[in-house]
N, C-alpha and C positions, 0 to 999 in steps of 0.2 A: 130626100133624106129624112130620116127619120128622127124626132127632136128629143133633146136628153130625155124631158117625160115620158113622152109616149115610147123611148127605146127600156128606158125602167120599167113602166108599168109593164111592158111586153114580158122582160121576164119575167115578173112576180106572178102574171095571173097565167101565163103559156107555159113556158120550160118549167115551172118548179112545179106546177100545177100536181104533176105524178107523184111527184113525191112529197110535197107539203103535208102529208099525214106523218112520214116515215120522218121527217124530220123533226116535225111537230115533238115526239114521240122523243127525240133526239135529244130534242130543247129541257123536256122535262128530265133528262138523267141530270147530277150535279151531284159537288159532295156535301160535305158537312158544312151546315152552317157555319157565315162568317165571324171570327172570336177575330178581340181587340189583338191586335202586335204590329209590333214594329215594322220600319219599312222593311224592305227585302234586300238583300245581301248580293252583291256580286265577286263571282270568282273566274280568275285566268287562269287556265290550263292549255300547256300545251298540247298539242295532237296529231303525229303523222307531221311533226316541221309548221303545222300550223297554230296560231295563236285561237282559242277560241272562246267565249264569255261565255259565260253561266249565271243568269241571272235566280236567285233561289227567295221563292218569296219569303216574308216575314214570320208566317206561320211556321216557316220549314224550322226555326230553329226553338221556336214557343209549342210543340207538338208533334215530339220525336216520335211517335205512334204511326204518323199518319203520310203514306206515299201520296203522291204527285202525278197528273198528267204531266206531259212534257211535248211543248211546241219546239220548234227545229224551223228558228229563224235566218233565211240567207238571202244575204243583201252583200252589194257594193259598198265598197268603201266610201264613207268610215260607216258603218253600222251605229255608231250612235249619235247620227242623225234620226234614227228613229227614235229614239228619246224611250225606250222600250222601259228602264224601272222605272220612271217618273209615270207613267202611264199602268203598269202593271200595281205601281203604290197605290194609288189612285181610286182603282178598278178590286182593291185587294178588300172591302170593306161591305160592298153593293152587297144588298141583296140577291143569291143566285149566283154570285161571280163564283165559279171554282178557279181557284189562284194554280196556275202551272209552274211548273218550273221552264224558263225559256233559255234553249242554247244559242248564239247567235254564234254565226259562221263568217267570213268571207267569200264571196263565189266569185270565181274567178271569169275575166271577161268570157272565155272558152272554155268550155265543162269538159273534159275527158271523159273517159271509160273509169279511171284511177279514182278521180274524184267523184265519182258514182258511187263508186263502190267506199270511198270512205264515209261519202255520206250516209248512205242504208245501211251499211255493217259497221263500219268501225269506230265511226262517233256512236251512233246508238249505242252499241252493244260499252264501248266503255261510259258513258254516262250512266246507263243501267249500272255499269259496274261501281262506280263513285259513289252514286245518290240513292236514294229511297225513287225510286221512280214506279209507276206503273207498270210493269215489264212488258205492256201488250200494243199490241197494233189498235185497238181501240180506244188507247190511250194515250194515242201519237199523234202530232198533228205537223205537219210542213207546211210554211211556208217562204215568200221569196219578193224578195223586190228589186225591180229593175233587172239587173245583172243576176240577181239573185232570183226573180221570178222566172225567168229562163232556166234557172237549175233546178229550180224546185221544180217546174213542169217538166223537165227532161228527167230527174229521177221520182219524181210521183208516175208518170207513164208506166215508169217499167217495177214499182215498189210498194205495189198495193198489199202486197203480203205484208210491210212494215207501219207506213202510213196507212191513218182510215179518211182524214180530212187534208182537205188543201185550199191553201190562200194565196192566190197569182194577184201583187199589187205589180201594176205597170212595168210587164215584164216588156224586156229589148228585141226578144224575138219567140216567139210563138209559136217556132217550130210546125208549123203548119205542113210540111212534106210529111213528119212524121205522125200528124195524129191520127190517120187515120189506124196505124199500125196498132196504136196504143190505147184505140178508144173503149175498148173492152177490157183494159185495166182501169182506165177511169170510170167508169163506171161500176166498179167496185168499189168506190169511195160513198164512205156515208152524205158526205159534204162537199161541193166543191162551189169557193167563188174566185170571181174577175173581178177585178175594178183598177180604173185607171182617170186622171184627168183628161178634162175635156181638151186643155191647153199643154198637153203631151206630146211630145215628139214620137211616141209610141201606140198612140192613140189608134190608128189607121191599122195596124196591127194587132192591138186588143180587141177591137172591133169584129177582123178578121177570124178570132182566136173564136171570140164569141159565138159568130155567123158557123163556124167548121164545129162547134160542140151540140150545135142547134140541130147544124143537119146529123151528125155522127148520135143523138140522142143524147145524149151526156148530160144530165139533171142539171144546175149549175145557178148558182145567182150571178147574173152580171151587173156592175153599175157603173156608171159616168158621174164624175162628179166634178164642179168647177174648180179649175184648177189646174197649176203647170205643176210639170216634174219635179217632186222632193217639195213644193210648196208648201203642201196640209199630209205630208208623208205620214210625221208623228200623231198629227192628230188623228188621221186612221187607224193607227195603229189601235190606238185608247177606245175609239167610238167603234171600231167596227171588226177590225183583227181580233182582238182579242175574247173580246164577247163573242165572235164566230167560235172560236174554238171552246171556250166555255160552255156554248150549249151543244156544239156538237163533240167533244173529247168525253169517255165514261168515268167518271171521278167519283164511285161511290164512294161514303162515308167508311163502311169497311169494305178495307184492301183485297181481304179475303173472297168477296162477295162471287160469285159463276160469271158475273157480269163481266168479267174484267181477267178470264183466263181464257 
């Protein structure tokens, strides 16, 4: 078997290898320099029977000018275990951080066809409709934990027209019958990582997840990190989620820009 290092280093210098220019490349889009404000604001709205959060960073209300990428995070209950504005506050200051707007979701133990389709169409499209968001597929990011990393990769498969990046933390099933159906939309994504704890009940599965994107070619950063189920969930979140989508979401400074239609 092959040891946490050596299965890291595997994919930093192997699988990303092709694309670490394209990424690279990736890293350097961001929007406007960080300016002082206040922490970020959260709101509930309902949606389709469902309750959903809206986290809106600080900036949103100190710089009515200026739209938003937008992460589209689903997770098991209670979602704020991930501790998502306390880490978004945080992260809202860095140098380089582009501040998203993050919607956090529910996913339910079993994903339908129904809840497919509200995820790709019907939360986006009304969020777009609410907020100053980025309207574009390159300025969308999914992703999913546990319960929710399983939905995210069952609608990132099939939703690359909507999503450009994706972030599978310690998904419950890995869906492994069907990727290979859908390994040709994944690989439309600018971005894709795994990571899950070493002391996971899920682990043996991410691994799996990891092994089936290796041979299907599917770009992808995977990581193992110590750690059981939900233990350093939130600190992910801070250290490693959200900076993912920061350098790879398009946030230019202006809305308007080619970049971002």
């Amino acid at each position: 078997m092959i040891g946490l290092g050596m299965r890291t280093i595997a994919v930093g210098m192997a699988l990303v290898a092709g694309a670490a220019m394209t990424l690279g490349a990736q890293g350097r889009r961001g929007g406007a320099p960080p300016v002082a404000s206040g922490p970020g604001t959260i709101e509930r709205i309902t949606l389709g029977g469902s309750e959903v959060t809206v986290y809106l960073p600080g900036s949103y209300a100190t710089d009515a000018a200026r739209r938003f990428p937008v992460v589209y995070l689903l997770a098991e209950r209670p979602v704020d275990v991930l501790k998502l504005p306390e880490a978004a506050d945080k992260l809202s200051t860095a140098q380089g951080f582009s501040a998203p707007i993050v919607v956090m979701s529910d996913a339910p133990a079993a994903a339908t066809a129904a809840w497919e389709k509200f995820v790709a169409e019907d939360l986006v499209s009304n969020i777009d409709m609410r907020y100053r968001t980025l309207a574009a597929r390159i300025s969308r990011g999914l992703a999913g934990y546990a319960a929710g990393g399983t939905g995210a990769l069952r609608v990132g498969m099939k939703r690359p027209d909507v999503f450009s990046s994706l972030y599978i933390m310690s998904a419950a099933d890995t869906l492994l019958t069907s990727l290979d159906a859908g390994a040709d939309n994944l690989r439309r994504y600018y971005a894709v990582a795994v990571d899950v704890g070493t002391k996971d009940s899920s682990l043996p599965a991410n691994r799996a997840l990891h092994d089936a994107l290796v041979r299907l070619k599917v770009p992808h950063y995977y990581e193992e990190y110590e750690g059981e189920h939900a233990a350093r969930a939130a600190e992910r979140v801070q250290t490693h989620l959200l900076p993912f989508f920061s350098r790879n979401l398009s946030a230019p400074a202006n809305p308007t820009s080619p970049a971002v239609q």
